[in-house]
Structure formats: C-alpha cells, structure tokens
ROVEXBA-657247 format. One record per atom (N, C-alpha, C): residue in one letter; x, y, z. Coordinates in steps of 0.05 Angstrom, whole numbers, plus 5000, padded with zeros to 4 digits. Layout:
<sites>
aXYZ...
</sites>
This chain:
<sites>
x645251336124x646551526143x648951386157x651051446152x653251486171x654251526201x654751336213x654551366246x657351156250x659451236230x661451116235x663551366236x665151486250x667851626253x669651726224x669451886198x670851886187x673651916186x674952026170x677252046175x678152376162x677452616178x678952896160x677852986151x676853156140x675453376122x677353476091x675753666083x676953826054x675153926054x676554236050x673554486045x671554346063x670954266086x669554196105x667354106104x668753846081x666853546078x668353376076x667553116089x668952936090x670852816064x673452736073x675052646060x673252436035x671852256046x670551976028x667852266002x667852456004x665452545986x666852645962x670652675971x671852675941x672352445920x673452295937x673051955932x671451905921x668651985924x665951885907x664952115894x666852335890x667552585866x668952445848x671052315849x672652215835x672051985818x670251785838x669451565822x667951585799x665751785805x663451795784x664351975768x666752215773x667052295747x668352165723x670351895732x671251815711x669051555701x666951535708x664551365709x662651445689x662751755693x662051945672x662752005649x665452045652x667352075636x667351785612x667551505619x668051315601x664351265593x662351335603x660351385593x659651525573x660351775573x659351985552x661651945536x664051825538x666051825517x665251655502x664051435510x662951185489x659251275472x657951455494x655351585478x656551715457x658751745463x659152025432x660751935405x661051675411x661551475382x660351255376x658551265397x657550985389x655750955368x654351205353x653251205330x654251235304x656251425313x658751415293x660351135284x661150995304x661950745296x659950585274x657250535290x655450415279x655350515246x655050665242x655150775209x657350755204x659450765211x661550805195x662150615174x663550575153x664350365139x665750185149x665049905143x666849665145x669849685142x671249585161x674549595151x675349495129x673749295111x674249165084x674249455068x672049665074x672549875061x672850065056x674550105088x677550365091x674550435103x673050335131x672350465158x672850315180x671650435195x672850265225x669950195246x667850215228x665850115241x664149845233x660849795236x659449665228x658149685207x657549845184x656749855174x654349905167x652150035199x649650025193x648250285181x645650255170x643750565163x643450705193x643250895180x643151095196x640151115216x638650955203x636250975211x636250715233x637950435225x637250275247x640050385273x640850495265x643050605288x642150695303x640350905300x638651075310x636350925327x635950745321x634450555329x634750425353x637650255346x638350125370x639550395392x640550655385x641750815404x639650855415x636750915412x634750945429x634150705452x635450405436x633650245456x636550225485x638850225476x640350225487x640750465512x640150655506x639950935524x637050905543x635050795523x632950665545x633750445565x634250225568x635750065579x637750175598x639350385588x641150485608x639750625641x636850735630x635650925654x634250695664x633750485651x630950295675x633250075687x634950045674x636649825700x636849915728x638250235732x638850255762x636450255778x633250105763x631250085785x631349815798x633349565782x633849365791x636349365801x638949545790x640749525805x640649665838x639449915844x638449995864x637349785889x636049605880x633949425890x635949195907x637049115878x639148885893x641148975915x642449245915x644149365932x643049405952x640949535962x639649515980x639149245991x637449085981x636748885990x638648586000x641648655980x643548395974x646048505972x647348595959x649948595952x650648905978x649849115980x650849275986x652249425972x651749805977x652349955950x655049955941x657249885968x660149845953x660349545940x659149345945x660249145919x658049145896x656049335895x654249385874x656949515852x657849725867x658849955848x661149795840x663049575855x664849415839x664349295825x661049085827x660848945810x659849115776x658449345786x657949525765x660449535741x662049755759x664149825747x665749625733x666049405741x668149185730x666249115697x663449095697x661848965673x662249285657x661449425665x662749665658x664849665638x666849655644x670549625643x670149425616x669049185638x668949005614x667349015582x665249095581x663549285562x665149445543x666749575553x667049805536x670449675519x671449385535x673949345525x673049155498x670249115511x668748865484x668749025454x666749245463x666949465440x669649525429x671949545439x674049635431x675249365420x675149205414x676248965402x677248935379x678449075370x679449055341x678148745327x677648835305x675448655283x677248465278x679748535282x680948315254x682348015282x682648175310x681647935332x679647765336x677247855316x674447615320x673447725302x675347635269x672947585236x670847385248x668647525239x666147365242x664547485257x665447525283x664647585310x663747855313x663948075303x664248295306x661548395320x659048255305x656048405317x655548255348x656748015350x656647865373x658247985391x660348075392x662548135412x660548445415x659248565395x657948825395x656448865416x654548665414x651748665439x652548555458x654948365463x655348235487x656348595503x657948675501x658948985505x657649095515x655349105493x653249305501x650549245527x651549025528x649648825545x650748855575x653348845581x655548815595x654549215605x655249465587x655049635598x652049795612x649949595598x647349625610x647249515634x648149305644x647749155672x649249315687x652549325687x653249475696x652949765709x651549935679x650550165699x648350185715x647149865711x644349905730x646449795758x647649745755x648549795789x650450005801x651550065781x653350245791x652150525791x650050585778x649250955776x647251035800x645950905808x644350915839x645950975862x648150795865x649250725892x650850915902x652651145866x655151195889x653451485893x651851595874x649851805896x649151795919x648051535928x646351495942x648451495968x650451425971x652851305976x653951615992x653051835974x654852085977x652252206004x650152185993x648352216023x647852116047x649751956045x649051716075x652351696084x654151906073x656652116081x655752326105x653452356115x652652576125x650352416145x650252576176x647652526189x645552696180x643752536186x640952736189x641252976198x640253226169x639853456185x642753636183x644753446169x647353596168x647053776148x648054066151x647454246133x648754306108x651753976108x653354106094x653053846082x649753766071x649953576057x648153616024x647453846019x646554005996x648254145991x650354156001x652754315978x654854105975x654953825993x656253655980x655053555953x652453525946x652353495925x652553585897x653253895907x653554075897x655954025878x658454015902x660953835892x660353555872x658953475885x658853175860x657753215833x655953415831x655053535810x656753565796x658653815802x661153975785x662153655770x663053425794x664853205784x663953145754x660553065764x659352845738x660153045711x658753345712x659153515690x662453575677x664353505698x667053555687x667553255674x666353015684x667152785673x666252795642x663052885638x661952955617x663353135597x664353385605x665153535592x667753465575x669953325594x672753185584x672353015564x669652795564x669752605554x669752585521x667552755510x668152845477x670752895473x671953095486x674453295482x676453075479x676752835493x679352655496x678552465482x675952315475x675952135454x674752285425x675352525431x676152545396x678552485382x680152655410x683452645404x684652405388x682652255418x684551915416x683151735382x681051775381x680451665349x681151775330x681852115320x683852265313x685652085305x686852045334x690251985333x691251745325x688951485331x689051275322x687951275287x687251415270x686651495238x683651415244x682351475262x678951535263x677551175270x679551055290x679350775301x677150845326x673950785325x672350805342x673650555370x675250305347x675950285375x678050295392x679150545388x681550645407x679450795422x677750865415x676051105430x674050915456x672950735447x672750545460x673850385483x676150385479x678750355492x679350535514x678550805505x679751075521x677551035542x674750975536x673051005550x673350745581x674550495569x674650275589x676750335606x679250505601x681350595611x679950805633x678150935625x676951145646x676050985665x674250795660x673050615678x674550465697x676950345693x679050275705x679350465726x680150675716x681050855734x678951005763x676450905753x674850985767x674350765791x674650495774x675050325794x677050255815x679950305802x682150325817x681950475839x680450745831x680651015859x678850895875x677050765880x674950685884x675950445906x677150255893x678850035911x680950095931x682050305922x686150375937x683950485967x681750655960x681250855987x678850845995x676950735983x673750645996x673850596028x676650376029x676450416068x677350606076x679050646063x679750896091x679551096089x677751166062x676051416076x673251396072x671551146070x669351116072x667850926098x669550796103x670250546128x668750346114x665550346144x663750246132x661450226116x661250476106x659550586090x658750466068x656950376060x655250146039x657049956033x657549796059x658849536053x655949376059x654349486075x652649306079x649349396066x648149176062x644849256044x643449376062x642049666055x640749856070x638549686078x637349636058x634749586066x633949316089x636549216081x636148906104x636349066130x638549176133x638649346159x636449436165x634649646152x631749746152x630749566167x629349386153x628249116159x627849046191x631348966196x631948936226x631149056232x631649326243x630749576246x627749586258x627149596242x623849596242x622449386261x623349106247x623048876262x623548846292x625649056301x625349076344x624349226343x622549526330x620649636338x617649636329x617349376325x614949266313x613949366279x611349146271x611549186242x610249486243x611149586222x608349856209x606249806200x604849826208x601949746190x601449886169x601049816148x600649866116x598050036113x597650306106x595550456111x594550596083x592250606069x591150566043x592650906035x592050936011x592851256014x590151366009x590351576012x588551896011x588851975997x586552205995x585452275970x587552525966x589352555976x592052765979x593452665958x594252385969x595552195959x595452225931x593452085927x592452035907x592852225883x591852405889x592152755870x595552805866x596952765881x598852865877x601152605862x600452335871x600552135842x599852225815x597552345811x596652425785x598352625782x598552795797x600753085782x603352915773x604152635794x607352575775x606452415750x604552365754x603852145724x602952235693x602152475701x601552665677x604152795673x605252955690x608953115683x610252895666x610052635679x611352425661x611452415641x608452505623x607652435600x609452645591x609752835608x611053075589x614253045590x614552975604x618152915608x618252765595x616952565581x617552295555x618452545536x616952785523x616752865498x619153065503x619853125522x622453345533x624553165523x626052905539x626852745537x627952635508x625452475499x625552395460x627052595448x626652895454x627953075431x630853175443x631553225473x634353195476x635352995470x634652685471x636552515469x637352455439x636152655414x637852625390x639852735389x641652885411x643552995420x645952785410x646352585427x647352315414x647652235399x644052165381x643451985358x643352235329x641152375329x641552475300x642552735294x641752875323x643653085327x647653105317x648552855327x650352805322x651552635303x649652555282x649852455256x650252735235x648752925242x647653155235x650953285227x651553335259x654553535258x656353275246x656953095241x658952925225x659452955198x656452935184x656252945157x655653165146x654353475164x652853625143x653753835151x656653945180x655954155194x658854225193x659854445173x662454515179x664054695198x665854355200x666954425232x670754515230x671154685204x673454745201x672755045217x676155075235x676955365230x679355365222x679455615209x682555575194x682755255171x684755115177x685854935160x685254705193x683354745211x683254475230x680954425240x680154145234x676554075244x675854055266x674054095276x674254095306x672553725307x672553655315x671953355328x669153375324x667453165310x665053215323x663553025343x665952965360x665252965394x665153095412x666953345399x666553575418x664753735423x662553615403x659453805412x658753635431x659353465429x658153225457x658753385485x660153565481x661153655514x659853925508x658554025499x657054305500x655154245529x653954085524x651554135536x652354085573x654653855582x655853955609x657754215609x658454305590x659854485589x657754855608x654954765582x653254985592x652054995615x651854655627x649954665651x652554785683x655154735674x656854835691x657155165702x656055305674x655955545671x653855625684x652055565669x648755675676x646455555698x647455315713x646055215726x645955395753x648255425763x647155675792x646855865781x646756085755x644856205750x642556205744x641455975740x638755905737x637855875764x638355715785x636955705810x637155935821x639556085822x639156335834x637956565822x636156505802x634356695786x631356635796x631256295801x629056265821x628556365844x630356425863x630956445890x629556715879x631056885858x632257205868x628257285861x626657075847x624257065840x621657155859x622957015879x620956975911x619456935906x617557065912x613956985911x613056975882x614157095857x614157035834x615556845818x616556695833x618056445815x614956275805x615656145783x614355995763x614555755789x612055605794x611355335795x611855165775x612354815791x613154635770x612654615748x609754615746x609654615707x609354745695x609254965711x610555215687x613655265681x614455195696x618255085693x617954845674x616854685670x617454445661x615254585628x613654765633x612854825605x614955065593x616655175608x618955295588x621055145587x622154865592x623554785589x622254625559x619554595552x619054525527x619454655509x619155005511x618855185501x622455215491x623855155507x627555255503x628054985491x626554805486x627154535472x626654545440x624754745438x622754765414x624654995399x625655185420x627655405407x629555325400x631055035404x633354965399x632954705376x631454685373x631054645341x630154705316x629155015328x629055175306x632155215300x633755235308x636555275306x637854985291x636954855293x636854555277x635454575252x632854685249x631654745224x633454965205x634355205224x636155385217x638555255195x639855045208x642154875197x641554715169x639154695170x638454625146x637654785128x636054995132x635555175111x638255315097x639355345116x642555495110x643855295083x643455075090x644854885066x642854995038x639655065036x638855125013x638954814997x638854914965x638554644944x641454564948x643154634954x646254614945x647254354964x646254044961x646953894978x650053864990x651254014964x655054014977x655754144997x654254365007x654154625024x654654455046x655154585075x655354485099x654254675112x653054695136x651754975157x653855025169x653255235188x655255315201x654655115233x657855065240x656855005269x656055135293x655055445285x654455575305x651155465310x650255435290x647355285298x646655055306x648854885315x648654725337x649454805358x650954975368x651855185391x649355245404x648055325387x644855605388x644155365404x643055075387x642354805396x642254735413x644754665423x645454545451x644354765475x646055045470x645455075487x641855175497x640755205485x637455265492x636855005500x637354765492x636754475499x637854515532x641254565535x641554585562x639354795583x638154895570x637355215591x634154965595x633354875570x630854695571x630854505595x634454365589x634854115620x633654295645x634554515654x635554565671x632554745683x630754785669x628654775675x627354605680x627854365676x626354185674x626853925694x629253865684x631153595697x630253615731x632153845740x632053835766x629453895778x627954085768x625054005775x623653845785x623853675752x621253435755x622753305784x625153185787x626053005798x624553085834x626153375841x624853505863x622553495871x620353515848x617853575843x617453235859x618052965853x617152755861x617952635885x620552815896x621052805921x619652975935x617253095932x616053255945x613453175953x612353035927x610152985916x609152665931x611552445923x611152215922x610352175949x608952035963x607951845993x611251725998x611151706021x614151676043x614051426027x611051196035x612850906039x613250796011x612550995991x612050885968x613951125951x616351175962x617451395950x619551275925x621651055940x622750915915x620750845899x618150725894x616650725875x616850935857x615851115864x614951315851x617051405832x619451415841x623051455831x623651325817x621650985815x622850875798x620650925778x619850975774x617251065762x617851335743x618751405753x619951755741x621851695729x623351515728x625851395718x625651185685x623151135697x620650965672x620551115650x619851305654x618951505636x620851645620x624251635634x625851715624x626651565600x626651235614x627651045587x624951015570x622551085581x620850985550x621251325531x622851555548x622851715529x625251705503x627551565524x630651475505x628751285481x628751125491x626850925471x625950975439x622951305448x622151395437x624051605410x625751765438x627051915417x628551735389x630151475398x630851245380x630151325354x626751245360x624651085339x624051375322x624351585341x624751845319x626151935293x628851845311x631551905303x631451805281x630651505275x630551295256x629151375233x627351575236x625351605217x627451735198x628751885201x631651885181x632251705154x630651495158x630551415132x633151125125x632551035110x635350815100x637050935079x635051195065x636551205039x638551435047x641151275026x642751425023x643251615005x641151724996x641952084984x641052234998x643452495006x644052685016x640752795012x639853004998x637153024982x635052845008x634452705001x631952535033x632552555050x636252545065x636252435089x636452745101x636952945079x636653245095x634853285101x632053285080x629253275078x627753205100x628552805102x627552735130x628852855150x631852955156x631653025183x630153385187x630653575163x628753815166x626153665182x625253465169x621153405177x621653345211x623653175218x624253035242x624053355261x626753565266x627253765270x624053915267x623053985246x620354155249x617954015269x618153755271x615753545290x616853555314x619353595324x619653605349x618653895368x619354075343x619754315346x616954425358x614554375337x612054405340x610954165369x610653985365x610453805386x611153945416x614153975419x615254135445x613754325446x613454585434x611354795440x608554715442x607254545431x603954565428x603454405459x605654275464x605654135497x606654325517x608954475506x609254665528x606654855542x605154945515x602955065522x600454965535x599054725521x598054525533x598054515571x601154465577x601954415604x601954665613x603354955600x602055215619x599055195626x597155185612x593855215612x592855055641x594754775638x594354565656x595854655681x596954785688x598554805710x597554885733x595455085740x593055045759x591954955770x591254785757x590954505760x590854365772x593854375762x596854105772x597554275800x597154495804x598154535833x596654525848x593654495836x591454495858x592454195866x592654015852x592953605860x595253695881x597253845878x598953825894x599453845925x595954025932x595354005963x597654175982x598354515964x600554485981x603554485984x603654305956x607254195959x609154335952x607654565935x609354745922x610255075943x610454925973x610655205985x614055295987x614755565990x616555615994x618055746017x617755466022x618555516060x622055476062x623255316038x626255366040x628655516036x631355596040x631255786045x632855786023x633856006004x635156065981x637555915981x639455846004x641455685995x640955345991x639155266006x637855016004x636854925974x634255115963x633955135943x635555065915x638155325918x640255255901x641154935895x642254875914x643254665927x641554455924x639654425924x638154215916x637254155894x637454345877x636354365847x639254295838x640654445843x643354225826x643654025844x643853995859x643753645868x641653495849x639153545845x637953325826x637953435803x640453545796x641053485768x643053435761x643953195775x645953125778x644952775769x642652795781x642252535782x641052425746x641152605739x641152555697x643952425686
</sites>
C-alpha cells in the first residue's frame, strides 16, 4: 500500500499504473515473442543445412518446451520471496528484466559467432530467462496494487487496465516476430533479437520514470517492513487451523489436480499445437502465408474480446451463475471441444499425407481453448484467494502456481509422445492419438468434477457467496487473469 503523494492522474488513476502498463506489456510482448519460436527454432535445420536452428526431433523439443514453461511458473515463488524479503520489488523487476534482456540476446547469437557453442550459449539463455522471470512476473503486479490505499475503489479496474496491457503485449508479439524472421530469410535469431529489444524497452520505460511517477513504491522489501511492523505491536501468536480450514485446503488441492489436466492440454498451444500449424496447416491466402506465429496471438487476441463478456454473463447470471467447479468443469469441457477441432485437422488431411488442413481449425482451436481459459484461469486463481487461510495465503498461491508448472511440465512429456520418427504417416498418426487423449481425458474430468462439485462447495463453508457487486466481480475476474 501506498502512503506516499503521487504525482497526477490519467482516466483517474495514477500516473505510475501506466508506467507499470507499459512495462509488462513489452515484458509480455518479448515473452510470447520468444514462446512462439522457440520450438520452431529447436527443429529447424542446422545452418550447415540451409536452416537456422538446432536441429532437434520434434519429440525432444517438445520435451524440453514443457520443462522450460514449467520452470517459468515455479520461479516467481522464489523470485516473489526474495523481493519481499531482500531486494525490493523495484530492483527485483531490474534485476529480472536485465537476465531477461540478457537471455533472449544469448538465444539470438548467430551460430557462426560461437561454432561449437551453440547448445551451451542455448541453455545458458534459457537459464538466464527462467531466473529472470522468477523475479520480474510477481512484482510489477503486485507493484500495481500497492498504487492504491486500502479500500480504494479504483483499484479493480486498474487492473483491469493492466490486463488489456499484458494481452496487447501478447497479441503484438507473434504478429512482429513473424515479420522480423520473415524479413531476416526465416533467422529464429533475429526473432530472438526482436524479443530482447522488447525487453530493453521495457526496461528503459521502467528506469527514465519509476521515480517520478512511482516515488517510493517497492524500493523497499514488503515483508521486512511487515516484520517491523508487527514487531512494535507485538508477536502474533501462531494458531493451529480448523476444521474450516482445513476443508477448504482440500477444495484447492483437488481443483489443482484438475487445473494440471486443463493446463497440459493448453500449453501444446506453443509446443505441438504449433508444430502442427508449421508443417501440416495451410496458411496461404491468395499467393501469401500467413506466419505461423500469428496463431500465437489468437488466443490474447480472443481473451481481449470475450473476457468482459464472459464475466458479465456471470453477473447478468445472479443467483444462477455456475459455482467454481462447475466453471472450472466447462472450462474442461471448451478444452475437449477445441480439440476435436484438432482431430478435425487431421481427418481433413485423410490418407493423402501431401494435403494440408485448413487453418480455420486451429481458429475453431484456439478459440474454445480461450473461452476454456477464461472459465477457468480467473476462477481457480479467485477461488484461492477466497479459500486460502490469511496467514498462509502466499502459501497457498504458491502452491496453485505449483500445479501450473507440474502442468507445463506434463503437457511437455505429452507433446513428446509425437514420436522421433520422421514420416509424415506416424507423426500425423501420433499427434491424431495425442489430440483424441486429451480430448477424452478433458471431458471424462470435466464430468467427474461436475458430479464432485457439491461437494467441493460444501468444504468451502460458505466462500462461494455472492455478496459482491457486479462491477467488482467483473473487475476482479479479469484482474486474475491477468496474472497467467
């Protein structure tokens, strides 16, 4: 919380909540610009023979993109930790951003600067952009709520704004590093390049105006302050939990199980999803291809569209809106419909391996996957801010966050099942089997979790009342889906 004097308004929020609009969208932006080649690179052919990548199967690509996207969600439980406790969220998010920057310029290294080096300079990169975002993706959220006192009402539609940022950063990011690897003759690492140039820039905005329009605002570690704090009004005494407690731990620990299997099958979005539209999915109109990075931006594209019509379908619901796990069991259900549309893409090819699908059935894809997020994402997240015990609430968050990377992880090890071989013939085959197991899996759980949802609201003691008021609501549901 904020109890320092800003400086001005805009649309009548503080000057510093564009500033940290600005940062994270281009934060966003060199993020998803590098998710949306980085598998592509990985397969591509060696430059010895006329490609511009590594050379790997498709199956260990898929592999490491899982462990790597895992890694990405469990760091900000240690970068979070240290900011609070040590650095403070403004030199968290510099030191973030700079390993960041640095990461993505490693990746972009032209090969023929370090023969030899290439898989080494690879993981140092990738090593560099994992640490990094574990400090930098916690803070400048966190950063945008402690812009506002307690109780200020114009602090659920600032997030509102930060939302739009991350999804416009997302959206731009396919669209401009297609261009730029295009333009360079299909060089992943100009695209690479494009992405550390974003980062730069996010850091630069970030440096020129952090003071003066944020002052003192996470220069210093929350939690030490806490600490003090606490320490002149004596200790708290540590009090066991209840059987409240307790029940409503179990409702987040079971949703978990189900947010892993939600999770695994969006995140082939990235991995085989987008191996999928490269090799098999024709993306001509007329005499010109469309990028296939630019499906990478479907899915912020849809949640920009459809996300306040989705909360405001809850609201307009009232006393009949769906409880959490029945939201979170049709967001299985819109996950399972969006790869039938993936199965679709394959059948359409038939025996004729030369054939290509059309790319409207990754369209169908994405977007039921987005309508699935948006059931789901902002939910669960809400759902554990509701749920979780006060003193044990960052627990719980980081815990929910757990589940995200053992689902990246998982989806990986899916993705992979794709196979090593290279005829067209198996690797369609295995991905149809992949596409039909997700498909069935998502529904037989979606249902599963309807049956269970009774249940799950009885553990909840409660939590699920609707005592807030329709603009709050809104506003809070895209606020934590923001935080994906």
């Amino acid at each position: 919380m904020s109890t320092q004097k800003l400086p001005g308004t805009i649309l009548g929020h503080p000057k510093g909540l564009f500033l940290l609009f600005s940062t994270e969208l281009w934060e966003r932006f060199s993020y998803y610009a590098m998710r949306a080649i980085l598998v592509l690179y990985l397969v591509d052919q060696v430059e010895g023979q006329g490609g511009h990548g590594l050379g790997w199967s498709q199956a260990d690509a898929l592999s490491l993109y899982g462990t790597f996207t895992g890694l990405v969600f469990l760091t900000p439980l240690i970068g979070g930790w240290l900011a609070d406790s040590y650095l403070g969220q403004r030199k968290a998010i510099y030191i973030g951003g700079a390993l960041m920057a640095a990461g993505q310029f490693m990746l972009g290294t032209p090969h023929a600067w370090i023969p030899g080096m290439e898989i080494e300079m690879f993981y140092l990169g990738l090593g560099a952009l994992i640490l990094g975002n574990g400090l930098f993706k916690p803070n400048v959220s966190t950063m945008v709520g402690d812009l506002y006192e307690e109780g200020d009402t114009r602090r659920d539609g600032a997030f509102t704004i930060f939302y739009m940022g991350i999804n416009l950063g997302a959206f731009l990011s396919g669209i401009v590093v297609g261009f730029v690897v295009a333009a360079y003759d299909g060089s992943y690492q100009a695209g690479f390049v494009c992405a550390g140039i974003g980062m730069i820039i996010s850091l630069i905005t970030q440096y020129l105006f952090a003071q003066k329009l944020l002052g003192d605002l996470g220069k210093y570690p929350a939690a030490k302050l806490e600490r003090e704090k606490n320490l002149k009004n004596g200790q708290v005494k540590k009090e066991p939990l209840t059987k409240v407690e307790r029940d409503r731990i179990k409702v987040i620990m079971l949703m978990g199980l189900f947010t892993i299997i939600f999770w695994a099958g969006f995140e082939q979005a990235g991995g085989l999803m987008n191996l999928f539209t490269n090799n098999f999915t024709d993306r001509m109109i007329g005499s010109w291809e469309v990028p296939t990075t630019w499906f990478q931006s479907l899915n912020a594209m849809f949640i920009v569209i459809c996300a306040p019509v989705i909360a405001a379908i809850w609201v307009k619901l009232g006393k009949n809106e769906p409880n959490s796990p029945v939201k979170f069991a049709l967001g299985l259900f819109f996950l399972a419909v969006g790869f039938l549309f993936m199965i679709g893409a394959v059948l359409q090819m038939g025996g004729d391996h030369t054939a290509k699908s059309s790319m409207w059935w990754l369209v169908g894809a994405y977007f039921f996957h987005t309508m699935g997020e948006l059931c789901l994402s902002p939910i669960g997240l809400s759902m554990v801010t509701k749920l979780a015990p006060v003193r044990i609430a960052s627990l719980m968050m980081g815990a929910w966050f757990l589940f995200v990377a053992i689902a990246n992880k998982v989806g990986g090890l899916i993705g992979s099942l794709i196979g090593h071989s290279s005829a067209i013939e198996d690797q369609l085959a295995n991905a149809m089997s992949i596409f039909a197991g997700i498909a069935i899996t998502a529904a037989v759980s979606g249902i599963i979790l309807y049956f269970m949802s009774d249940k799950l609201v009885d553990w909840m003691h409660g939590a699920e009342s609707k005592s807030e008021s329709e603009e709050h609501v809104i506003a809070e549901e895209l606020e934590l889906t923001s935080q994906h």
